[in-house]
DRENGUDREN-919197 format. One record per residue (C-alpha): x, y, z. Coordinates in steps of 0.2 Angstrom, whole numbers, plus 5000, padded with zeros to 4 digits. Layout:
! residues N
XYZ...
! end
This chain:
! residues 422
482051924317483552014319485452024316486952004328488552124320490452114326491452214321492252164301493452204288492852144271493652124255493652054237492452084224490752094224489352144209488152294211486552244208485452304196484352474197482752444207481952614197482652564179481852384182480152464188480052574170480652434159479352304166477852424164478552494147478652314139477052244145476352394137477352374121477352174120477752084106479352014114480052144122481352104135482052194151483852124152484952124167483352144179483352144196482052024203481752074222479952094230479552284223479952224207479052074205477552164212477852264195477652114186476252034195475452224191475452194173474952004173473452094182473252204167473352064156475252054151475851874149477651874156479151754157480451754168482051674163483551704174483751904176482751914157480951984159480251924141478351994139477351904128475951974124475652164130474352234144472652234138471652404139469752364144469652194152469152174171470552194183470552094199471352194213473152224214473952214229475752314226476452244242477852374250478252454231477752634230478252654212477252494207475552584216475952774209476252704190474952574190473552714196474052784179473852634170472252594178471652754175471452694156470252564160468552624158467952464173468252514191470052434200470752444217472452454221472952414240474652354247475352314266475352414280476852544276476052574259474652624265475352764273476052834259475252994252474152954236473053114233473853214223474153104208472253044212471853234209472653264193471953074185470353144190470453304181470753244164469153094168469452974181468352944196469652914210469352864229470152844244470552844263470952984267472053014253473052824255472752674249471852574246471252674231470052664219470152694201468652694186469252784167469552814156470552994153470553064139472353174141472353364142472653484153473553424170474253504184475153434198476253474216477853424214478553434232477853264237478653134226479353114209478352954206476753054204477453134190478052974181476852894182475853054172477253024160477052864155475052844154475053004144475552934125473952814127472552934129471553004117472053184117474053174125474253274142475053454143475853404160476353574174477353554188476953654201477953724216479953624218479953464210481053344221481953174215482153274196483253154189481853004193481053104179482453094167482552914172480652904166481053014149482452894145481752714148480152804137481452844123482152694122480152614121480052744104479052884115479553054114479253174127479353364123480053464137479453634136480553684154481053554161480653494177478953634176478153604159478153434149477253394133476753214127475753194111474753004108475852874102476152704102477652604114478852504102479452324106481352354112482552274119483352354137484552334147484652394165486052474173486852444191486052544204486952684212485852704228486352514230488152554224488052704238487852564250489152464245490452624244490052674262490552484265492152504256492452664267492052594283492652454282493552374266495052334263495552314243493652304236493252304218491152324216490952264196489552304186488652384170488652554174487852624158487452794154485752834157485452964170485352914188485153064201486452934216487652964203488053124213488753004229490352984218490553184219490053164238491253034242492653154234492153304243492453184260494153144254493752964245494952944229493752844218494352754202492952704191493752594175493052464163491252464175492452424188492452554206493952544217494152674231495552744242494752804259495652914273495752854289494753014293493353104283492853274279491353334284490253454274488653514269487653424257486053454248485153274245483553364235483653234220484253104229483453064245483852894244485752924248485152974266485652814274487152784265487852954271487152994287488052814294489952894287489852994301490552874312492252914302492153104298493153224305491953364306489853364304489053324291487553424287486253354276484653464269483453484258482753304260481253324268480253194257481453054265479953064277478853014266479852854259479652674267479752764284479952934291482052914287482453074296481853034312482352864313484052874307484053024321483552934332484552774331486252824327486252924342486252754349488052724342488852884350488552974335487853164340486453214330485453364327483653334318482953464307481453454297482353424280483753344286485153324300486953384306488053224312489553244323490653084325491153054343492652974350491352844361490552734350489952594355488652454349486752454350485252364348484752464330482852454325482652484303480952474306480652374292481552504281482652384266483952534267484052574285484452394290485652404276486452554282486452474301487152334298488652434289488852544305488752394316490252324306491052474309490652484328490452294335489352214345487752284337486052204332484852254320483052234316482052144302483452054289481952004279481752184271483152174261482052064248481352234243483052294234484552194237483752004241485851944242486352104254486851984269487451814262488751944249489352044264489751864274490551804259491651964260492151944280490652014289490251944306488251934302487351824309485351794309484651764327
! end
């Protein structure tokens, strides 16, 4: 399937929906915990409920009542686990192998095709050193996973993905001896890890940080039964805002904006050094765009998932913008470097590709184009934004969008965009 864009002004008010990363931790963090613990204000899109069908797998007895996650009765530690199939969800695979990793009976872990591209081995190495017995192929899943650790001593790369390193985090309280956790080399995405810390927190974990984002220490304990509730998502919001810039007229996006830490919070900062007037009041966001952006250099280390969102503002700026230090966006649902690249040129948009990032120089002939996501939820997302912006554009698999933002394309209709499913 595909989309046929015209060219659109939207407007009104529209709700951010809830973050994807917060609703991941708090699903896993309660069906460890149990005894009624609830994830309030979830979002329930397919990465998600992959999460949850993860820990029915691991023996959690979940309910489901509008956007309230209610578990039951918790995960239960030693009984057989069938194989889990984590669909398109990278988080769900990287903390699960943690999870499994406590089980002392062998359990594979797979998903679709795109996952299994996705790097795996270095979190297999580091469950191994402290007693699992891990396989693979060639280091991707499907994977294999047979317990239990015991805690200790671990070491780990942190220039592939922040995930690896939650998902250390969060297994860590329930071994025997606790994990003395190094991160070696430049960790990227750091404030996922913050993310982690907090929603552990609020479950009643502590974790000791010793220097941050190198050395973290996490002694046995036990997950409490909380209450928690998750916040807007800001690498949704950042959509939403380049919208507003593009092309809104008198927006207002609503939502609970919380104040647990979320590394996209920075595309408020990056809006402003553009030129955006943001006002941000009673979890309301309004914004006041030139006609005409800045450009600017941007560095997107801990936050690689604002890629899409700014590489498409280009259309409007009036000098490049160069974005860098966000070489892992190739290892994300696609290689998001080359893609973006390679399909905004398309538009008119001149593009320079670098191997952690790009430089993107607006051009006065735009002009629409057949846009491919390639499956990628915030690519589509992002070209159907720049299509609004252009005209006369189409673009590629619609039916991504149930990873993050299920509602993307009926909200932005209801708002004035031309859209139309062909």
């Amino acid at each position: 399937m595909k989309c046929k864009i015209e060219k659109s002004k939207i407007s009104g008010q529209i709700v951010c929906p809830p973050n994807k990363s917060y609703t991941h931790r708090a699903i896993f963090l309660a069906s460890i915990a149990g005894k009624n613990s609830r994830v309030e204000n979830a979002l329930l899109s397919a990465d998600t409920i992959a999460t949850i069908e993860a820990c029915k797998k691991f023996g959690a007895e979940i309910e489901i009542i509008n956007s309230v996650i209610i578990v039951k009765n918790p995960i239960k530690i030693g009984i057989k686990v069938p194989e889990i199939n984590t669909e398109n969800s990278g988080t769900t695979i990287r903390i699960a192998s943690g999870i499994a990793s406590l089980f002392s009976e062998e359990i594979t872990l797979t998903g679709d095709s795109s996952l299994q591209k996705r790097p795996m081995q270095p979190l297999l190495d580091a469950l191994s050193s402290i007693g699992a017995q891990c396989s693979s192929t060639d280091g991707k899943p499907p994977i294999k996973i047979k317990g239990k650790i015991v805690g200790g001593e671990v070491k780990i790369p942190g220039n592939f993905s922040s995930q690896f390193i939650s998902a250390l985090l969060i297994c860590a309280p329930l071994t025997e001896k606790g994990i003395n956790l190094t991160i070696e080399g430049n960790l990227v995405s750091k404030p996922y890890i913050d993310a982690t810390i907090a929603t552990m927190q609020k479950f009643g974990v502590t974790v000791q940080t010793l220097i941050p984002y190198k050395r973290y220490n996490i002694t046995p304990q036990i997950y409490k039964e909380t209450t928690f509730t998750v916040p807007i998502d800001f690498s949704s919001l950042a959509l939403l805002l380049s919208a507003t810039v593009l092309n809104g007229e008198n927006i207002v996006i609503n939502g609970n904006i919380g104040n647990l830490p979320q590394g996209d919070k920075v595309f408020i900062d990056i809006l402003e050094k553009l030129g955006v007037k943001i006002t941000i009041d009673n979890d309301q966001i309004k914004i006041k765009s030139p006609k005409k952006l800045n450009g600017g250099k941007f560095d997107l280390s801990n936050s690689p998932d604002l890629l899409p969102p700014l590489a498409i503002l280009a259309l409007c700026s009036s000098a490049p913008i160069e974005i860098f230090n966000v070489k892992h966006a190739r290892l994300k649902e696609t290689d998001r470097i080359a893609i973006i690249s390679r399909e905004l040129v398309k538009l008119g948009i001149r593009v320079q590709e670098k191997e952690d990032g790009m430089i993107l120089e607006a051009s006065e002939n735009i002009s629409g184009a057949d846009l491919i996501s390639e499956e990628d939820h915030r690519l589509f997302m992002a070209f159907c934004i720049a299509g609004m912006f252009v005209g006369n554009c189409t673009v590629t698999d619609p039916e991504s969008i149930k990873v993050s933002y299920p509602s993307f394309i009926e909200e932005m209709k209801r708002m004035g965009a031309k859209i139309k499913i062909v």
